[in-house]
ZAVEX-990943 format. One record per residue (C-alpha): x negated, y negated, z negated. Coordinates in steps of 0.001 Angstrom, whole numbers, plus 500000, padded with zeros to 6 digits. Layout:
// residues N
- u|v|w
- X|Y|Z
...
//
This chain:
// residues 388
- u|v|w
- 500000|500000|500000
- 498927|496517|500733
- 501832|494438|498570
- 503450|495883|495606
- 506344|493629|494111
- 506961|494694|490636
- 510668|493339|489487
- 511284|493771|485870
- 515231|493817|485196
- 514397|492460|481426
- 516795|495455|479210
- 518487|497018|481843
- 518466|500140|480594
- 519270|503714|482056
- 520642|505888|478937
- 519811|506441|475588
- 516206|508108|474595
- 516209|510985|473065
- 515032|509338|469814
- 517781|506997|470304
- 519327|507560|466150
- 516524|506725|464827
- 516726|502676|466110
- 520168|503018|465505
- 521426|503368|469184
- 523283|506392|470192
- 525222|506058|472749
- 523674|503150|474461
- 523502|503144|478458
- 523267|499399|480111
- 523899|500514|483517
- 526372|503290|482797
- 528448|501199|480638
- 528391|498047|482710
- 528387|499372|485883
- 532033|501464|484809
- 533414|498315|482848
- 532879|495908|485830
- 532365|497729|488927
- 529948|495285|490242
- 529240|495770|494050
- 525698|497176|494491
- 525110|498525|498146
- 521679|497688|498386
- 520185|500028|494737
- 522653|502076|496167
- 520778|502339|499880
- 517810|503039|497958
- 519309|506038|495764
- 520174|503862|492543
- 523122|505991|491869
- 520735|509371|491420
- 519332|508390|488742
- 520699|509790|485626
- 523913|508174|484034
- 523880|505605|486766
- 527363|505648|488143
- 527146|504320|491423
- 527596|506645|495214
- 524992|509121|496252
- 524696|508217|499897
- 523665|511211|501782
- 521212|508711|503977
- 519557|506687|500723
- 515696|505631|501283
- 513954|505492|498312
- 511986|506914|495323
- 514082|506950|491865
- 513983|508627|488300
- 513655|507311|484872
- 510873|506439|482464
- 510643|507036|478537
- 509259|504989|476184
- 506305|506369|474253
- 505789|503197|472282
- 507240|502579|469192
- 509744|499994|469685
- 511914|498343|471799
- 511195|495297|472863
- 510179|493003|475503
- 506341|493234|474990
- 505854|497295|473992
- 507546|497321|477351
- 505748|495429|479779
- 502683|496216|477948
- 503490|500168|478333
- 504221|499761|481843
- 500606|498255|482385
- 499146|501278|480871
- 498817|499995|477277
- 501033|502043|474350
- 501735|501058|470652
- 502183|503867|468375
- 503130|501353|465920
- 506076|498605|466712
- 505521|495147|465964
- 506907|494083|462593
- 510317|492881|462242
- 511454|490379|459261
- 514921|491182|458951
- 515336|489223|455738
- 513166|486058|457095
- 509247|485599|456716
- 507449|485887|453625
- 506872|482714|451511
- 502838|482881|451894
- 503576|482781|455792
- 506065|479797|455509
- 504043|478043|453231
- 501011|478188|455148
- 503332|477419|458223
- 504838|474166|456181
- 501011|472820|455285
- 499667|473295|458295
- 502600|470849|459990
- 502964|468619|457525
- 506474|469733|457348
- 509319|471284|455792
- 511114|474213|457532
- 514919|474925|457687
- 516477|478530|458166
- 513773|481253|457862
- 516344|484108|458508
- 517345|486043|461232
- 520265|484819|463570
- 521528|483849|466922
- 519681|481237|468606
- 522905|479691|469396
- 524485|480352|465677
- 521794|479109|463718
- 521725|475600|465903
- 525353|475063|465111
- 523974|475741|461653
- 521105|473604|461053
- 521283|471727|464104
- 522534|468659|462842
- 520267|468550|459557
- 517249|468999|462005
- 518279|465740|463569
- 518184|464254|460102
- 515021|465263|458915
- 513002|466590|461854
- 511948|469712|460848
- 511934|472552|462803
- 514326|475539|462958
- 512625|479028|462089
- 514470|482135|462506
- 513600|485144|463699
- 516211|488393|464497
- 515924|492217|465232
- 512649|491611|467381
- 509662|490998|466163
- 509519|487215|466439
- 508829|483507|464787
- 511036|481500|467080
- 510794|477876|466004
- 513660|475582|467923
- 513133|471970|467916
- 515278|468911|469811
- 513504|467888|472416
- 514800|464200|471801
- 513158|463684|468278
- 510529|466029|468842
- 508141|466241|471308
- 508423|469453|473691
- 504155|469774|473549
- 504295|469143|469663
- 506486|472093|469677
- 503976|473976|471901
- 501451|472908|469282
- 503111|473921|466188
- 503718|477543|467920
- 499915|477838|468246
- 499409|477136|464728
- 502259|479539|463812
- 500433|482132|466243
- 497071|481689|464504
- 498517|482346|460794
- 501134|485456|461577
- 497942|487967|461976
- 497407|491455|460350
- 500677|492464|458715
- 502268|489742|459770
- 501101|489763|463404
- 504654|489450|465957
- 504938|490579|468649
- 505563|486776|470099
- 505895|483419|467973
- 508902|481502|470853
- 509271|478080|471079
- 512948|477140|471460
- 513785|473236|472495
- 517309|472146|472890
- 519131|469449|473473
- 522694|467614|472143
- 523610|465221|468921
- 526323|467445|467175
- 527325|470939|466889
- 528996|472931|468945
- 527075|470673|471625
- 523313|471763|470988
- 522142|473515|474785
- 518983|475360|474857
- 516474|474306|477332
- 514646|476015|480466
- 511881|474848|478586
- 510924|478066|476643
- 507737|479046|476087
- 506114|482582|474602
- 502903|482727|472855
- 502451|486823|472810
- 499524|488647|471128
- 496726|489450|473490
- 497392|492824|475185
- 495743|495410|472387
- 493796|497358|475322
- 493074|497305|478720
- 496249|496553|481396
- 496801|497122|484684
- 496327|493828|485738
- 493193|493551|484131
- 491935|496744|486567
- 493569|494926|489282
- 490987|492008|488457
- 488318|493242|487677
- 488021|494623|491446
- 489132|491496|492579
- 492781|492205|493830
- 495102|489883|493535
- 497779|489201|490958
- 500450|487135|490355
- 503253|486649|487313
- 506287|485103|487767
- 508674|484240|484923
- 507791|485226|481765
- 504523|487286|482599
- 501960|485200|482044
- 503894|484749|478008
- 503753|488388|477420
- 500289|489243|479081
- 499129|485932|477645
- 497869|485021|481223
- 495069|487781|481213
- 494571|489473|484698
- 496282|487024|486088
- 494898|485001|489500
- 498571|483431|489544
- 501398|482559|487316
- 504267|480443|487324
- 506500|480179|484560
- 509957|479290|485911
- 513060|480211|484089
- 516432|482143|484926
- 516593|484610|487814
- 517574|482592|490435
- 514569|480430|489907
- 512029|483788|489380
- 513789|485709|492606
- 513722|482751|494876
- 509654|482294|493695
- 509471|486010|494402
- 510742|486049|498178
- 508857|483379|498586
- 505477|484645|497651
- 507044|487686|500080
- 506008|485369|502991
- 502431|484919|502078
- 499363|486884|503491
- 497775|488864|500633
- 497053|492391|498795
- 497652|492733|495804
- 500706|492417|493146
- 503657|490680|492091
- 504852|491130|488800
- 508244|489582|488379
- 510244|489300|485282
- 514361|488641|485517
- 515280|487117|481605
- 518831|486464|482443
- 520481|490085|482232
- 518160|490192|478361
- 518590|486295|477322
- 521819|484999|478748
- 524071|488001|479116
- 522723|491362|477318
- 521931|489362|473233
- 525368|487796|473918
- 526738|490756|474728
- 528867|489350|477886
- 528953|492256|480090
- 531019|490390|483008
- 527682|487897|483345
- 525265|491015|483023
- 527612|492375|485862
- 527637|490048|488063
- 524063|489196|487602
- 523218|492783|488783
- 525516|492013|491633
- 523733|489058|492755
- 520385|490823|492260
- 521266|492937|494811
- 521947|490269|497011
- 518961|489394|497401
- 517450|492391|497348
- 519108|492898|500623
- 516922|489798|501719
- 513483|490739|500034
- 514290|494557|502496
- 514351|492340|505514
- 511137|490038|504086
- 509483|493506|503924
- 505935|494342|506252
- 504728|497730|506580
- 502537|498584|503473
- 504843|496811|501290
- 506320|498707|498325
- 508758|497245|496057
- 509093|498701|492818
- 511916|497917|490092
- 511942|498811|486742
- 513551|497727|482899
- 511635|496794|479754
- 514178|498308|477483
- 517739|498517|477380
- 520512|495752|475998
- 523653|497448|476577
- 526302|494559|476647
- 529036|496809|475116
- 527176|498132|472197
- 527603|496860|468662
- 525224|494093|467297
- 522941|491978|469341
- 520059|493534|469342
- 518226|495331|472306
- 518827|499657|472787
- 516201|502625|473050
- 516690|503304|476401
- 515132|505075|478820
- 513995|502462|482436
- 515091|502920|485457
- 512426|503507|488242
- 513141|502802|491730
- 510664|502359|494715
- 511228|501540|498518
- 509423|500786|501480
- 509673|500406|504990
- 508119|503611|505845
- 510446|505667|503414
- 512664|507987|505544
- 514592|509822|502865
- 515423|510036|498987
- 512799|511525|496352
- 513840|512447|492798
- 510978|511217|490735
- 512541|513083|487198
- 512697|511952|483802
- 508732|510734|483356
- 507359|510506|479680
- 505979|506894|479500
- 506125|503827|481226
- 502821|503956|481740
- 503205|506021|484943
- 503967|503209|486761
- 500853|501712|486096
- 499213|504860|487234
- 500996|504754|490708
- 500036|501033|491161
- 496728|501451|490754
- 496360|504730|492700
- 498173|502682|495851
- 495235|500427|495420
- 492785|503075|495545
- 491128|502315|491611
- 490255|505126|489549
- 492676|504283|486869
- 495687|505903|485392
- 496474|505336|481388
- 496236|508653|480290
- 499733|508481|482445
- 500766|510575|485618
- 501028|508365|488971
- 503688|509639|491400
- 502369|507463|494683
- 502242|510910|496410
- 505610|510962|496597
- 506397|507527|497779
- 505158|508934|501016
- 508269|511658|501735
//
């Protein structure tokens, strides 16, 4: 392969994992659920054999093109990091921790001194609950908003009219720099909003991630180390904390992220695009609205059907989950899920089953076997059979 396009649809998830009880999700299933709730129309994942892959409830066409299965999480966890970072080749036998009952006073403290501030909140909540909560007393005072929730995050929302969006960027840093060792998150997330009163407070595209360093070494680092190139789009450069990288551009939503990515479809290059889509995780899957994560798979496919026409020979484009977020599942929180793994190219003439593979990690073993490195993550890569 010359191009891969990596497209990450953040949580949507393709069944519960075996070890689903013991993160409290049993009977999760993103697709399964939504797809039979909404009936969203999908013809082009189903061209390319969507509807094979286990609890997927969408036609088996007899002339699909395409290369699908499922992945399982090794990592422990569930979130958006472990993910990505699993599907570069890099597993976590231990999850991040989670602070269910807020951060610890010597964390806060240290958090308060080094600002020169007071905090407000320090529990775990909706980002848009807790605004309506201590929105308006944060436009009195000025100081920040810290919450956290299920994942293993310091988010710290500010308004971007009283302060500053890069003091916000600043105090994350300084947040990152204390919450190390026992306390060490998986990302400290900088949260500016907007609006005078509550029940009017918006969140804005202005998001930023400041992710621990990638505990070993990625796929993308391979990738650039023999000088291939590599690009992140969305939230990539956050959670990979721009390492391996040659490219990245941090735009927010889907539409923004899949218009950057059939862009970057018209350039000359070889190498890979790793694309992130937040909205079916952020906007539709916490908030549990399964007509938006419906018809946000619908439009997805939309332009899918455009990035098949964009496609040269030698192109691969390979879609994937981070975890699941089933929409009609209890709670907020995300679901321990197996991924869906799909694959098409030009060349492909017919439909290959890829199974149920053990770790997410084969995908990094496929990319970097299309690119001819020694690599593979102590993973299996299945690039032999994106050839049928």
């Amino acid at each position: 392969m010359k191009r891969v396009f990596l497209i990450v649809l953040d949580s949507v998830g393709a069944g519960e994992l075996p070890n689903a009880a013991q993160y409290g999700d049993v009977g999760a299933s993103t697709l399964e659920h939504t797809i039979n709730a909404e009936h969203p129309k999908l013809p082009n994942l189903t061209k390319i054999g969507f509807g094979f892959i286990p609890t997927v409830p969408l036609e088996r066409p007899g002339d699909a093109k395409g290369a699908v299965g499922r992945a399982a999480e090794r990592s422990a966890g569930k979130d958006t990091t472990t993910g990505h970072w699993e599907m570069t080749g890099v597993t976590l036998l231990k999850p991040f921790p989670t602070f269910p009952n807020g951060f610890p006073l010597e964390v806060i403290d240290a958090f308060e001194k080094a600002i020169g501030r007071k905090t407000l909140g320090n529990y775990a909540a909706s980002g848009t609950v807790i605004l309506d909560e201590l929105g308006e007393e944060h436009l009195k005072t000025g100081d920040p908003i810290v919450y956290t929730s299920a994942d293993s995050v310091f988010q710290i929302a500010c308004n971007e009219q009283i302060i500053p969006v890069e003091t916000l960027y600043e105090w994350c840093k300084i947040a990152r720099d204390i919450l190390k060792g026992e306390y060490a998150v998986g990302r400290v997330i900088a949260r500016p909003f907007i609006g005078s009163h509550s029940g009017e407070f918006i969140r804005t595209p202005r998001r930023e991630d400041f992710s621990l360093p990638p505990v070993g070494r990625t796929l993308l680092d391979a990738l650039h180390e023999k000088g291939i190139f590599t690009m992140g789009i969305g939230k990539i450069g956050d959670i990979f904390c721009q390492r391996g990288l040659m490219e990245s551009v941090h735009t927010a939503g889907n539409p923004a992220c899949i218009k950057l990515w059939l862009k970057t479809m018209k350039r000359d290059f070889t190498g890979l695009v790793f694309v992130n889509l937040v909205d079916f995780d952020m906007v539709y899957g916490h908030r549990r609205d399964v007509k938006g994560y419906a018809d946000a798979l619908a439009a997805f496919d939309e332009k899918l059907g455009k990035a098949m026409k964009l496609a040269r020979p030698g192109d691969l484009i390979l879609i994937d989950a981070d975890h699941g977020c089933d929409p009609t599942f209890h709670g907020t929180d995300h679901t321990r899920e197996y991924i869906p793994v799909a694959a098409w190219s030009p060349e492909m003439t017919g439909l290959t089953e890829l199974g149920d593979r053990s770790t997410f990690a084969d995908i990094a073993a496929t990319i970097a076997e299309l690119f001819g490195l020694p690599d593979r993550f102590g993973a299996q890569s299945f690039a032999a059979e994106l050839t049928k």
